[in-house]
Residue frames as a rotation matrix with the C-alpha (Angstrom) as fourth column:
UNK 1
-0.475 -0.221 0.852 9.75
-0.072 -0.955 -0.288 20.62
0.877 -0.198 0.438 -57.68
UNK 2
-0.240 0.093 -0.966 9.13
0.878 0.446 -0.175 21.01
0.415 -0.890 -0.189 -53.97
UNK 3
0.160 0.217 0.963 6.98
0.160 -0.968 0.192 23.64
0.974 0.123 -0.190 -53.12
UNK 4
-0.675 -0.471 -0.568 7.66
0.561 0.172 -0.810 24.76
0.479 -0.865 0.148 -49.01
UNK 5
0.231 0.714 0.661 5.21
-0.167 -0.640 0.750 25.63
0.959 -0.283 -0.028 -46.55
UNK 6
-0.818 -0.573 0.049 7.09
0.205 -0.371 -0.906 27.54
0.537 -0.731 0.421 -43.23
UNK 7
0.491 0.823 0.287 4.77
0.373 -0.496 0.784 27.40
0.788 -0.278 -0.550 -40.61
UNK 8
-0.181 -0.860 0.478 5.77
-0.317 -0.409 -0.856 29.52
0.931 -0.306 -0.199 -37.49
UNK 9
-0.015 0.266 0.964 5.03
-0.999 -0.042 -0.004 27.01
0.040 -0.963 0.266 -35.21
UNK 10
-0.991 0.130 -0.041 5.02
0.120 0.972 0.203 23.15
0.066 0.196 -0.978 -34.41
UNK 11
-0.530 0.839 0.125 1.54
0.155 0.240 -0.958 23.72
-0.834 -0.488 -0.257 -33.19
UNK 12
0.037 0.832 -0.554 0.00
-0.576 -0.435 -0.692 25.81
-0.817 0.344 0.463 -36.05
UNK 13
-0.789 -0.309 -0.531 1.49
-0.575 0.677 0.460 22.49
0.218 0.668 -0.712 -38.77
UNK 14
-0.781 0.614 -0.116 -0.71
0.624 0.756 -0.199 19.98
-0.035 -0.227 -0.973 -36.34
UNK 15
-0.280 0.851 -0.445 -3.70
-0.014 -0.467 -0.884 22.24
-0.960 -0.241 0.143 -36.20
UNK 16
-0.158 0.351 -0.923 -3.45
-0.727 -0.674 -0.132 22.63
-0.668 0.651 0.362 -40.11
UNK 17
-0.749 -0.212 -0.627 -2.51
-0.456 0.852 0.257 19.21
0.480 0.478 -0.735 -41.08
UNK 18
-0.575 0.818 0.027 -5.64
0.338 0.267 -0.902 18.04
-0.745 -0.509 -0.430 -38.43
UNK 19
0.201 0.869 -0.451 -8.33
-0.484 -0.312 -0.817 20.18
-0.851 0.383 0.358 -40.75
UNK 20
-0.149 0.237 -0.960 -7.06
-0.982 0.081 0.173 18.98
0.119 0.968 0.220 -43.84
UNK 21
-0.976 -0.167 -0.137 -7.49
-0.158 0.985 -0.075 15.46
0.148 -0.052 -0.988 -42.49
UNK 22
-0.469 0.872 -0.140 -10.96
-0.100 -0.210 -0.973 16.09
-0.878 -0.442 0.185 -41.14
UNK 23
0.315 0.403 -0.859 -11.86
-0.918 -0.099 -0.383 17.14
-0.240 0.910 0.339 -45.14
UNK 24
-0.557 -0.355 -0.750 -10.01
-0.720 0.657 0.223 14.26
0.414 0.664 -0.622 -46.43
UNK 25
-0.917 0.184 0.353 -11.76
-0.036 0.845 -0.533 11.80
-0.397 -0.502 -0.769 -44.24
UNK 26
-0.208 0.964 -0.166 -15.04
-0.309 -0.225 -0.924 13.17
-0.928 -0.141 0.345 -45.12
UNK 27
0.137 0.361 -0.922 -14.63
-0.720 -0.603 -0.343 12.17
-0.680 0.711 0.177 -48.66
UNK 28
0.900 -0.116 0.420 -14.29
0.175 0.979 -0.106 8.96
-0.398 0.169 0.902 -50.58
UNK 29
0.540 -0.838 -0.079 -10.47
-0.727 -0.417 -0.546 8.06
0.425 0.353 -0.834 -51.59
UNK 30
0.572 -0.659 -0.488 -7.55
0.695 0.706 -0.138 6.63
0.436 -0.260 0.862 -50.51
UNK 31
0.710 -0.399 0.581 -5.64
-0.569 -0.810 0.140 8.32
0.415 -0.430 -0.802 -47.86
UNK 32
0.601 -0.432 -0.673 -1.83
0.176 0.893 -0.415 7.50
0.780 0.131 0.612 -46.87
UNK 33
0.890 0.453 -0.056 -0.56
0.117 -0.108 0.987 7.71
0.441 -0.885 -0.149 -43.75
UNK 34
0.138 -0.971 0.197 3.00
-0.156 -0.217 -0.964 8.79
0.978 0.102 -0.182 -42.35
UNK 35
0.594 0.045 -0.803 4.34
0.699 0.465 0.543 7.71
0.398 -0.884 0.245 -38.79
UNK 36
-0.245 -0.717 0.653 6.21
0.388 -0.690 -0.611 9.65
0.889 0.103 0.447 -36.67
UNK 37
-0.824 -0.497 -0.272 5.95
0.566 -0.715 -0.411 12.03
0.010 -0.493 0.870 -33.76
UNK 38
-0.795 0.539 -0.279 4.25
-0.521 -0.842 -0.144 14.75
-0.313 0.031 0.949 -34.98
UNK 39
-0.443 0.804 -0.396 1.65
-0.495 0.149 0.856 12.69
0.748 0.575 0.332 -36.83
UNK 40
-0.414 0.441 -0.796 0.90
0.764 0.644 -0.040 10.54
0.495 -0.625 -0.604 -34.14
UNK 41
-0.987 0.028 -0.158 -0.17
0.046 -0.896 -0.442 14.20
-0.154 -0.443 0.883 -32.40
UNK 42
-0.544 0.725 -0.423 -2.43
-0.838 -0.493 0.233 14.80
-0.039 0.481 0.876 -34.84
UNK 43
-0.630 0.116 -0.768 -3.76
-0.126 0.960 0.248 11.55
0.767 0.253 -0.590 -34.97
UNK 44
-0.644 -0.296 -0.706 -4.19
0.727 0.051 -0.684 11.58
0.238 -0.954 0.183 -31.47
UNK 45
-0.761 0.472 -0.444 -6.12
-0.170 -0.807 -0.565 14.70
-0.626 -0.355 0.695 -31.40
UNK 46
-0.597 0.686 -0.415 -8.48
-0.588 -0.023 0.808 13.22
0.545 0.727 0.417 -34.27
UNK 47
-0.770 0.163 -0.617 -8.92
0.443 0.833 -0.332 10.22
0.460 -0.529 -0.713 -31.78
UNK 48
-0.667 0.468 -0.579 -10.24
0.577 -0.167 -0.800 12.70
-0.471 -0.868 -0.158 -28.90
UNK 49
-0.497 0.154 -0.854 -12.02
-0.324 -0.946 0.018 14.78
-0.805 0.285 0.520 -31.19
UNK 50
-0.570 0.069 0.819 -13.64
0.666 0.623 0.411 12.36
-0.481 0.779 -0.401 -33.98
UNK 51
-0.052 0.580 -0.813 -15.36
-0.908 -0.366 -0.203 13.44
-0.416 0.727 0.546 -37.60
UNK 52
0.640 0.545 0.542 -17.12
-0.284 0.823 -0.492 11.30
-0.714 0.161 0.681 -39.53
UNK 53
-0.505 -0.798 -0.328 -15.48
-0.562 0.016 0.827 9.39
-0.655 0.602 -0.456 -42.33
UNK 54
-0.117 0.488 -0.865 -16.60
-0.987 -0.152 0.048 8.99
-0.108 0.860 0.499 -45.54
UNK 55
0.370 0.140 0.918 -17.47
-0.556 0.825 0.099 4.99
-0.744 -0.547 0.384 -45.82
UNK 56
0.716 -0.559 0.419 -15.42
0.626 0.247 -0.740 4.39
0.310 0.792 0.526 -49.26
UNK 57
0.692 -0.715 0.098 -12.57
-0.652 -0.678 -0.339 6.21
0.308 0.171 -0.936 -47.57
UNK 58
0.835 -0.286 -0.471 -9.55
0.460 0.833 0.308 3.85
0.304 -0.473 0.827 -47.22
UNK 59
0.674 -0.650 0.351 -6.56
-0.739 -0.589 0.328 4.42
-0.006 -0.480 -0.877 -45.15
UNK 60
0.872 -0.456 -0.180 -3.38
0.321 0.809 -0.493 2.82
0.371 0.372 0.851 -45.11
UNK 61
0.809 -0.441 -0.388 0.30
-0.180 -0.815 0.551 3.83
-0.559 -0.376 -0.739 -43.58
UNK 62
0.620 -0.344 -0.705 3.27
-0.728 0.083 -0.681 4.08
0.292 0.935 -0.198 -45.78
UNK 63
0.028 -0.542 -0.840 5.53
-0.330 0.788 -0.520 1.38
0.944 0.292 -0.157 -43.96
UNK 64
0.824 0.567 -0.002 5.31
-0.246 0.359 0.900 -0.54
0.511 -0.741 0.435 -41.04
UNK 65
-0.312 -0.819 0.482 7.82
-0.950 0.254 -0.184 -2.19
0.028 -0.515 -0.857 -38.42
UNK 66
0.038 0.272 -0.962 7.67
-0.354 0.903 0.241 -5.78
0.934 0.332 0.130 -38.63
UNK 67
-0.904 -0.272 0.329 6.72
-0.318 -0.084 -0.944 -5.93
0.285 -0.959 -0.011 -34.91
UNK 68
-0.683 0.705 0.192 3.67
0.475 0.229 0.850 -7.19
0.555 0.672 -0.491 -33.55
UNK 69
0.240 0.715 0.656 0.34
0.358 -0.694 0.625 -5.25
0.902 0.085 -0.423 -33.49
UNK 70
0.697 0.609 -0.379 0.51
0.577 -0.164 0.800 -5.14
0.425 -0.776 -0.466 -29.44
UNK 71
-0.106 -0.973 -0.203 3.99
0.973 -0.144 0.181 -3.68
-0.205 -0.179 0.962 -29.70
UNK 72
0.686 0.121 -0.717 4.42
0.098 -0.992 -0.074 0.15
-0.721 -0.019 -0.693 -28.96
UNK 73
-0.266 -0.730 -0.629 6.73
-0.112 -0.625 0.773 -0.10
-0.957 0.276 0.085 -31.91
UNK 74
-0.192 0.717 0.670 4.11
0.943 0.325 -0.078 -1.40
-0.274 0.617 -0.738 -34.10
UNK 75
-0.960 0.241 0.143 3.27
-0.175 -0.914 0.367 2.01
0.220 0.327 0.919 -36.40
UNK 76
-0.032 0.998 -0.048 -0.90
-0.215 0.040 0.976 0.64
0.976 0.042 0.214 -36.44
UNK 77
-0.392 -0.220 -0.893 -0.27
0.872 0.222 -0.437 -0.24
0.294 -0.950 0.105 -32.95
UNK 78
-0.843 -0.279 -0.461 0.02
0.388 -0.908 -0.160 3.89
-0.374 -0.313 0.873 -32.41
UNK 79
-0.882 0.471 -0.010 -2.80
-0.332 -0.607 0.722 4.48
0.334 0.640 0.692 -34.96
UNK 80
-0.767 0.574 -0.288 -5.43
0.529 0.819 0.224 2.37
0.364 0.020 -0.931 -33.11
UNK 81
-0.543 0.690 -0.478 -6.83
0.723 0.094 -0.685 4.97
-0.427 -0.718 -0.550 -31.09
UNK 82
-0.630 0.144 -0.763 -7.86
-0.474 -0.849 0.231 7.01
-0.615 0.508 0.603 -33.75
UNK 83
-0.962 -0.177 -0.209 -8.96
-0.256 0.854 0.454 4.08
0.098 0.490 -0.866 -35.68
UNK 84
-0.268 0.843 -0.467 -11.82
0.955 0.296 -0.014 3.07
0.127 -0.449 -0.884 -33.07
UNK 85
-0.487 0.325 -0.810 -12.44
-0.021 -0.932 -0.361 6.98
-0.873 -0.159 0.461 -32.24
UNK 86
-0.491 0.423 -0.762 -13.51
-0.588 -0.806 -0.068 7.37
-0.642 0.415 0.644 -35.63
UNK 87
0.215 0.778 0.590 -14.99
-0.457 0.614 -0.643 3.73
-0.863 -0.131 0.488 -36.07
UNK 88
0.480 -0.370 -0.796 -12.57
-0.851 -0.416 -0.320 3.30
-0.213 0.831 -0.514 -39.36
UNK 89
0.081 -0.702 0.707 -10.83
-0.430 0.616 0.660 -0.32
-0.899 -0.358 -0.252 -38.40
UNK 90
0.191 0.160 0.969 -12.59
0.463 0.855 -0.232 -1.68
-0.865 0.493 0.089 -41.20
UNK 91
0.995 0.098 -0.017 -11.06
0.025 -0.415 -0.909 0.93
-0.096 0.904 -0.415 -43.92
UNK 92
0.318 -0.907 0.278 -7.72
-0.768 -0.074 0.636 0.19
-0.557 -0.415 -0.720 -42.62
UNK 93
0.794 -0.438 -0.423 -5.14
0.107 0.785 -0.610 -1.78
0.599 0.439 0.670 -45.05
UNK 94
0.634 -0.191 0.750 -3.13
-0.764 -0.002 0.645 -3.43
-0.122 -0.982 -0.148 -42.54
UNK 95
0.075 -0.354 -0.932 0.20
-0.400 0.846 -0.354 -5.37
0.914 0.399 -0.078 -42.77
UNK 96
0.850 0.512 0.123 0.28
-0.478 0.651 0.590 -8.20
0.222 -0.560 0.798 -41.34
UNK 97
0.090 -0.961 0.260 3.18
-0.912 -0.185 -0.367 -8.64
0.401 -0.204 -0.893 -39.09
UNK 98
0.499 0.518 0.695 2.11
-0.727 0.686 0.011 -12.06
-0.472 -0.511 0.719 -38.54
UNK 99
0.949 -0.162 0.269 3.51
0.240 0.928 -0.287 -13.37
-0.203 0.337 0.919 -41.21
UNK 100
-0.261 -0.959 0.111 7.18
0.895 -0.197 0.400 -13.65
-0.361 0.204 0.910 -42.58
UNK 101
0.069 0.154 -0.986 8.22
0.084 -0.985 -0.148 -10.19
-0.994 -0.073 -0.081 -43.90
UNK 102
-0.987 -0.148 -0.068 8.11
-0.048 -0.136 0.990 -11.43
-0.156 0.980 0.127 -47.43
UNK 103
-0.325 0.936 0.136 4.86
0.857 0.230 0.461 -12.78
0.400 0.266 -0.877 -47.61
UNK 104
0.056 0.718 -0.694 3.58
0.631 -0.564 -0.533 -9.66
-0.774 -0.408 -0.485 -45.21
UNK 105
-0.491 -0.460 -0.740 5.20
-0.242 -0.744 0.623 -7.36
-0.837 0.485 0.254 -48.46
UNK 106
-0.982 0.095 0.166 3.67
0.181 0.737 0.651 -9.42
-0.060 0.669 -0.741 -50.64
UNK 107
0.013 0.953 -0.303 -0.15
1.000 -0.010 0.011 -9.49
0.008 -0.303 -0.953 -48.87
UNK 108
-0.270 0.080 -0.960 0.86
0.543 -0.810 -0.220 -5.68
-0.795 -0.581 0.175 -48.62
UNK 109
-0.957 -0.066 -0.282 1.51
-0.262 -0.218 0.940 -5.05
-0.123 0.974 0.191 -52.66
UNK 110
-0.785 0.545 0.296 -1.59
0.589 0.506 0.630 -6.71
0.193 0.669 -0.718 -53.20
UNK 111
0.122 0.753 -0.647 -3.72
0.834 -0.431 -0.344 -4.46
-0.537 -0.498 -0.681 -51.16
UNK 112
-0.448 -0.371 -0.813 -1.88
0.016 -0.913 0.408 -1.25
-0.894 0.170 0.415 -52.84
UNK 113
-0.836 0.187 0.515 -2.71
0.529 0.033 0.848 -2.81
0.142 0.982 -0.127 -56.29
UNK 114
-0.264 0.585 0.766 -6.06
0.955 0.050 0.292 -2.06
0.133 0.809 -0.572 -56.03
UNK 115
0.353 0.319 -0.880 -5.45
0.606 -0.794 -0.045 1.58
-0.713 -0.517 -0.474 -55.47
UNK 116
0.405 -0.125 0.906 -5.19
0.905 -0.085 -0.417 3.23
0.129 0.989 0.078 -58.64
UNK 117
-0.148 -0.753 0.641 -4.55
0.308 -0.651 -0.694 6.34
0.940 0.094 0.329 -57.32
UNK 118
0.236 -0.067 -0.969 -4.45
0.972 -0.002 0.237 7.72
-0.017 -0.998 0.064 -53.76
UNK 119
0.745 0.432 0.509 -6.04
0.380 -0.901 0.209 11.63
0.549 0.038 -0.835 -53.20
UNK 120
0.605 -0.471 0.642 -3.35
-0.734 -0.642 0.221 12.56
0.308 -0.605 -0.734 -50.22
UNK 121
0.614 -0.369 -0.697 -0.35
0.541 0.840 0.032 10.91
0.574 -0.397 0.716 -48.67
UNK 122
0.749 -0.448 0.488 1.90
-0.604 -0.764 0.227 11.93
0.271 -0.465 -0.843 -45.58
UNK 123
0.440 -0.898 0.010 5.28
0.456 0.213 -0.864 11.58
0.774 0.385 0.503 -45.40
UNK 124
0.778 -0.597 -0.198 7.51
-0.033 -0.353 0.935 11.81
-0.628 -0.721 -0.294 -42.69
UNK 125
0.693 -0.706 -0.148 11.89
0.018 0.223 -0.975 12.25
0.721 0.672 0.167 -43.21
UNK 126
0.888 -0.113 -0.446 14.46
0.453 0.038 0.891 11.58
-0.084 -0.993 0.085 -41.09
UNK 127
0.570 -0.736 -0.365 17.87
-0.503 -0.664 0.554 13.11
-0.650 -0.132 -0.748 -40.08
UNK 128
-0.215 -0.968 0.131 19.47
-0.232 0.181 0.956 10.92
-0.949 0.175 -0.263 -42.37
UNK 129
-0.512 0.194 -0.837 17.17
-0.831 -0.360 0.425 11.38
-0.219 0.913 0.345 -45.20
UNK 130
-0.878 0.479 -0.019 15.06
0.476 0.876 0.076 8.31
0.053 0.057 -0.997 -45.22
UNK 131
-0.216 0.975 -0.049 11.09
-0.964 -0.221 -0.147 8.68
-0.154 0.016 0.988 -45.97
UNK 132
0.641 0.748 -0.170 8.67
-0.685 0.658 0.313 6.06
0.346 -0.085 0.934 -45.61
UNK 133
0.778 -0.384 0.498 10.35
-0.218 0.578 0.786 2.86
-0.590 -0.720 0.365 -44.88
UNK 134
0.842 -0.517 0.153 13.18
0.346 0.301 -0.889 3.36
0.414 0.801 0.433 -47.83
UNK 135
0.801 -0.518 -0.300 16.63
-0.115 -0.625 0.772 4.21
-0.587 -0.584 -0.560 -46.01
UNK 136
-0.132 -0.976 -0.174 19.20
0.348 -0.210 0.914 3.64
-0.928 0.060 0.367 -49.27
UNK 137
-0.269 -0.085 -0.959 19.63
-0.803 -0.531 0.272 5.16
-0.532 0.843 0.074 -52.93
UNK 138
-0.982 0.187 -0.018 19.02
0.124 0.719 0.684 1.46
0.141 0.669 -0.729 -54.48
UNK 139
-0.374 0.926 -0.038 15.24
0.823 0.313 -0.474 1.59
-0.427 -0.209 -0.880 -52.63
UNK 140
-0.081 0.343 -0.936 14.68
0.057 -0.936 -0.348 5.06
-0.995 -0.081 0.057 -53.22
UNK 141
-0.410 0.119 -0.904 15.20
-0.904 -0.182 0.386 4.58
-0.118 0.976 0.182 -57.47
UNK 142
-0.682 0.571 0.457 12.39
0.292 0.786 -0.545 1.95
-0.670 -0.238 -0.703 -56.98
UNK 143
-0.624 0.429 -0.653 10.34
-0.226 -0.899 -0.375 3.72
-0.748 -0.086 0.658 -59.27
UNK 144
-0.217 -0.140 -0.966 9.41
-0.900 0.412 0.143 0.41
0.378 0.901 -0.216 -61.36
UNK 145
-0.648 -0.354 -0.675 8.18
-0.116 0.921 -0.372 -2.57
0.753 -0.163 -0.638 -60.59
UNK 146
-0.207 0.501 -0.840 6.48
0.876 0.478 0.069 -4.09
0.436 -0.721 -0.538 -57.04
UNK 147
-0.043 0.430 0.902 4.70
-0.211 -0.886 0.412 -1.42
0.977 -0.172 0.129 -55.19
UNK 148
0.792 -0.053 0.609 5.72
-0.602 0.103 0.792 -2.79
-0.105 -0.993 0.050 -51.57
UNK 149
0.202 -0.911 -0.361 8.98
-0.377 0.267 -0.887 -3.83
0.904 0.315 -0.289 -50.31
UNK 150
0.920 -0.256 -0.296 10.85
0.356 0.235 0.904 -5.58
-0.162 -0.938 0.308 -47.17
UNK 151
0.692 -0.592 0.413 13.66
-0.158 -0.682 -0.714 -4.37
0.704 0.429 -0.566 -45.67
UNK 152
0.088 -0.547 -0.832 16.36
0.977 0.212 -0.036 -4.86
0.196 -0.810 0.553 -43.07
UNK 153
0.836 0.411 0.364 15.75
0.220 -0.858 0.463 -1.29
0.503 -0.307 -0.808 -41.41
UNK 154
-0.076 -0.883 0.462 18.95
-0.043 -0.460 -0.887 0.72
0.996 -0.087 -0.003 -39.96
UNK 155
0.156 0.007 0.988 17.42
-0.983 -0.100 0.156 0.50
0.100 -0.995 -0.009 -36.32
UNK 156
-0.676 -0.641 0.363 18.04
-0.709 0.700 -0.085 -3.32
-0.199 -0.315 -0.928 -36.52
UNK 157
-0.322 0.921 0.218 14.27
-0.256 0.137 -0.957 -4.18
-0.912 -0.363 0.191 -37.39
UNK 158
-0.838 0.141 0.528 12.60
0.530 -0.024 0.848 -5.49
0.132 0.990 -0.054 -40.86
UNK 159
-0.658 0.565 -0.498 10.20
-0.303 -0.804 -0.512 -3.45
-0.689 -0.186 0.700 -42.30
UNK 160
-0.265 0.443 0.856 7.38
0.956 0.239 0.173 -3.30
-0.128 0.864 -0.487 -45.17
UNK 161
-0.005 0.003 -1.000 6.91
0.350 -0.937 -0.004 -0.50
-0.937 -0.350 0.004 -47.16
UNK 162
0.894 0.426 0.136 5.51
0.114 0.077 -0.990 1.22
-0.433 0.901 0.020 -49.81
UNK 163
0.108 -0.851 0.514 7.66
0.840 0.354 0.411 2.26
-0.532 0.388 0.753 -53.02
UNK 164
-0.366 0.120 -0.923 8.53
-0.277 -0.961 -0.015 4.99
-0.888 0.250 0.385 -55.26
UNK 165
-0.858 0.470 0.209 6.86
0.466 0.538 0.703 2.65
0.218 0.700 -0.680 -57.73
UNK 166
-0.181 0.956 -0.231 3.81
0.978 0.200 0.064 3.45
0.107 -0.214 -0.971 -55.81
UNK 167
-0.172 0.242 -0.955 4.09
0.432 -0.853 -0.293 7.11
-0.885 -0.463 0.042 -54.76
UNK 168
-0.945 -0.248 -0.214 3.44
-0.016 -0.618 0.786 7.88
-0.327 0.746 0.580 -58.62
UNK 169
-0.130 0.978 0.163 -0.30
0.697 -0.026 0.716 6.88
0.705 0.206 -0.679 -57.87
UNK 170
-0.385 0.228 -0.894 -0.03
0.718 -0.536 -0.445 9.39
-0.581 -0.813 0.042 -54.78
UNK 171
0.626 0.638 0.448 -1.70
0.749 -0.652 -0.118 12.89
0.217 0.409 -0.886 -56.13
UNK 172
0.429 -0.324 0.843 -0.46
-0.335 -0.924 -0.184 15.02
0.839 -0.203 -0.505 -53.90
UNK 173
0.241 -0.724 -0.646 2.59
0.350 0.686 -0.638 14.47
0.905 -0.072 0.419 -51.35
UNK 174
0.725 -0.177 0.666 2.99
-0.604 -0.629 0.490 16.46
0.332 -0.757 -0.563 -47.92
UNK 175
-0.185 -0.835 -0.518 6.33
0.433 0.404 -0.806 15.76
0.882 -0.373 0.287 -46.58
UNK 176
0.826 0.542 0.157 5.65
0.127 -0.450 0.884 16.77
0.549 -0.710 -0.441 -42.89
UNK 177
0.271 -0.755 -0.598 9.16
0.826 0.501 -0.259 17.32
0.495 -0.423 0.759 -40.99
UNK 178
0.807 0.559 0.191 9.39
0.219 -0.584 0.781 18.87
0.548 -0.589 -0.594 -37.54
UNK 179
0.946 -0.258 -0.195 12.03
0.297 0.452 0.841 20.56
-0.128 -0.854 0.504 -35.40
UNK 180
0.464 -0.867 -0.181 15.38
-0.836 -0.496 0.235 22.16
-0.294 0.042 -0.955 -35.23
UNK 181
-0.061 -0.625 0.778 16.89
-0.179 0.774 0.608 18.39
-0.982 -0.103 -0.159 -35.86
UNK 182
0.716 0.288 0.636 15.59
0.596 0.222 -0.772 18.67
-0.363 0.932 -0.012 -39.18
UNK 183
0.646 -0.253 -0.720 17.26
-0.396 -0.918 -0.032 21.83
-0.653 0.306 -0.693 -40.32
UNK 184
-0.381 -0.866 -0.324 20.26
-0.595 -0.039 0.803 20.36
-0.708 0.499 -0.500 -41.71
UNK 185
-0.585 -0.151 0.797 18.71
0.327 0.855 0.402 17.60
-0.742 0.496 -0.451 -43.63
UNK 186
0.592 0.745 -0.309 15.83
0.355 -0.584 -0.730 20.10
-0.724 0.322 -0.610 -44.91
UNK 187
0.522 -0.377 -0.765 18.38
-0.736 -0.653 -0.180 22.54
-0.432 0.657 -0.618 -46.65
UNK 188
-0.628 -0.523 0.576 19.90
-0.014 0.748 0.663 18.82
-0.778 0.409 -0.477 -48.12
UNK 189
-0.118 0.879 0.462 16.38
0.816 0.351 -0.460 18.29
-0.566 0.323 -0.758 -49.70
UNK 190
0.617 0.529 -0.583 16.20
0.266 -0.837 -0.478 21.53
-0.741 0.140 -0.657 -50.87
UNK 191
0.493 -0.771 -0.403 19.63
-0.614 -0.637 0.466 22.10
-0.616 0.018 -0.787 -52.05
UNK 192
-0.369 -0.415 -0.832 21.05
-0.831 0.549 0.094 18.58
0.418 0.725 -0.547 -53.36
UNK 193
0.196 0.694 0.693 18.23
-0.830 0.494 -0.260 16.08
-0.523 -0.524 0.673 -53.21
UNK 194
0.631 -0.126 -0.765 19.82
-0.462 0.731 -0.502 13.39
0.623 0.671 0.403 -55.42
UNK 195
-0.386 -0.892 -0.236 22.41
-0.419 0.397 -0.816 13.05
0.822 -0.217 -0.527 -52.58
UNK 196
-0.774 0.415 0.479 19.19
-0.287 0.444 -0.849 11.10
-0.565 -0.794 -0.225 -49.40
UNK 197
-0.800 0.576 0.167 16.67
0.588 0.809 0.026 8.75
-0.120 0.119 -0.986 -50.48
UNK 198
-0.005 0.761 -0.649 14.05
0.468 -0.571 -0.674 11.41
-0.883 -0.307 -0.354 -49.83
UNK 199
0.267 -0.062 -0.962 15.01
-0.463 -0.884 -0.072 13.54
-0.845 0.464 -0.265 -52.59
UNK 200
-0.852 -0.459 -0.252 15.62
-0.463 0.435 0.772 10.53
-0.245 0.774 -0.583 -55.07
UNK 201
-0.722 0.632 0.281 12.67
0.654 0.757 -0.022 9.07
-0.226 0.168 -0.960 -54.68
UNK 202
0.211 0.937 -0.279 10.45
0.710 -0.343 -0.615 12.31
-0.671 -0.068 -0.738 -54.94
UNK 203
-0.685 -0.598 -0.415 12.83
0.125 -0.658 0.743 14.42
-0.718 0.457 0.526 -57.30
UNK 204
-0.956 0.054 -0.287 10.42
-0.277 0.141 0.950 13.71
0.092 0.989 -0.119 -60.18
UNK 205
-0.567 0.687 -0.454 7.20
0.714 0.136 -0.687 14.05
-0.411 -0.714 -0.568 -58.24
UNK 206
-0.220 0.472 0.854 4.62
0.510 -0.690 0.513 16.43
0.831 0.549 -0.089 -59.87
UNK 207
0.331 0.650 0.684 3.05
0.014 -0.728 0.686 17.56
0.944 -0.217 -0.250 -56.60
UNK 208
0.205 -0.282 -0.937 5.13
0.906 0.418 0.073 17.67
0.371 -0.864 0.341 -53.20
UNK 209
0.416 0.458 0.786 4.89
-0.018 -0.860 0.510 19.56
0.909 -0.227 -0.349 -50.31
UNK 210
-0.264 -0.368 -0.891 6.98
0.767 0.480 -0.426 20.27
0.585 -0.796 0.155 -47.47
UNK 211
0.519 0.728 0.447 5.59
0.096 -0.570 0.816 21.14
0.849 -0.381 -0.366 -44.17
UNK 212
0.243 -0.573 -0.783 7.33
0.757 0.616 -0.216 22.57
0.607 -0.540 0.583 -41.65
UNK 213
0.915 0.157 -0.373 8.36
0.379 -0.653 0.655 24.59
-0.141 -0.741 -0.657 -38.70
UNK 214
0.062 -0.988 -0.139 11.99
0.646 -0.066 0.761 25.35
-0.761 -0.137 0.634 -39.68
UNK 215
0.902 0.012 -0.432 13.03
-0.351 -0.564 -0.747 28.10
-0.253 0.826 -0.504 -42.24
UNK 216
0.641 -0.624 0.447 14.85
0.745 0.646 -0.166 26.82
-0.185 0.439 0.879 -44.76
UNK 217
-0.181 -0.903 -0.390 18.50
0.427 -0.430 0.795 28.46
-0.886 -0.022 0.464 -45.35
UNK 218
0.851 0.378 -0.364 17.89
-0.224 -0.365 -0.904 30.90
-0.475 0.851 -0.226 -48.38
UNK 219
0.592 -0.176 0.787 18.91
0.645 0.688 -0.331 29.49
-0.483 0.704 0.521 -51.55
């Protein structure tokens, strides 16, 4: 079940999704990270703005571009200046785009392992129904098995990226998706989520949450 929170703004999402980071940092955990746009905002505004962080707090993002670090299409690339703002480099599980994109999936799974469970995770979706770095129905009923994956990525890129193996250590899920381009894929999610990766892979989620500036089409 997918509970929906309509905010009536892009701004007042980043302002709210900022505080609950602030708390989450402050506290020991595992915290999972979502690329994107909007997050990079917030991010961005944590950068210029730092709070302390809790020194058993670990961070991590859900899937990466197999690009490297100094590349603006690098996802930790984008996340650095928040990183060093809030002194955090060294709580940072980082794949390593250094190596092949098996072995980096590999060196990635192992890091996940030892997260048993993981207090918050954000979640981006796109217009064609992809979340994290899963973009067909075969990845998305992952929900078994290796807890990091490689991919050949629809923009033309490989990726790494968690699984829906793994999102079943997540607690609690915030799907974060911004924008009038959303609209149509939103009322998909809402309406017939077995038919976009997004909605297969979280259908059977205890605690998800979508955030967002769009009002969904009444049901």
């Amino acid at each position: 079940m997918i509970t929906t929170r309509t905010f009536d703004s892009t701004d007042a999402l980043i302002l709210e999704t900022e505080e609950l980071l602030r708390k989450t940092l402050s506290t020991s955990g595992n915290l999972m990270l979502s690329g994107g746009s909007t997050p990079y905002v917030i991010y961005n505004r944590l950068a210029a703005a730092p709070c302390p962080v809790h020194p058993q707090r670990n961070l991590f993002l859900s899937d990466e571009r197999m690009e490297p670090f100094s590349s603006e299409k690098n996802n930790a690339h984008n996340l650095l200046p928040m990183l060093q703002a809030l002194d955090c480099h060294g709580h940072f599980l980082q794949v390593d785009t250094k190596l092949s994109v098996r072995a980096a999936a590999d060196h990635f799974d192992e890091g996940l392992e030892r997260m048993n469970t993981v207090d918050l995770g954000l979640l981006g979706m796109g217009t064609d129904g992809h979340t994290a770095g899963f973009s067909t129905k075969e990845q998305a009923n992952m929900k078994n098995g290796p807890l990091a994956l490689y991919t050949d990525r629809p923009d033309g890129m490989q990726g790494v990226s968690v699984t829906p193996a793994f999102l079943k250590r997540v607690e609690r899920i915030i799907l974060l998706v911004t924008g009038e381009s959303k609209r149509a894929i939103i009322n998909t999610l809402l309406t017939h989520p077995q038919s976009i990766p997004a909605g297969i892979a979280l259908g059977d989620h205890p605690n998800i949450e979508l955030w967002t500036d769009i009002r969904p089409e009444k049901r």
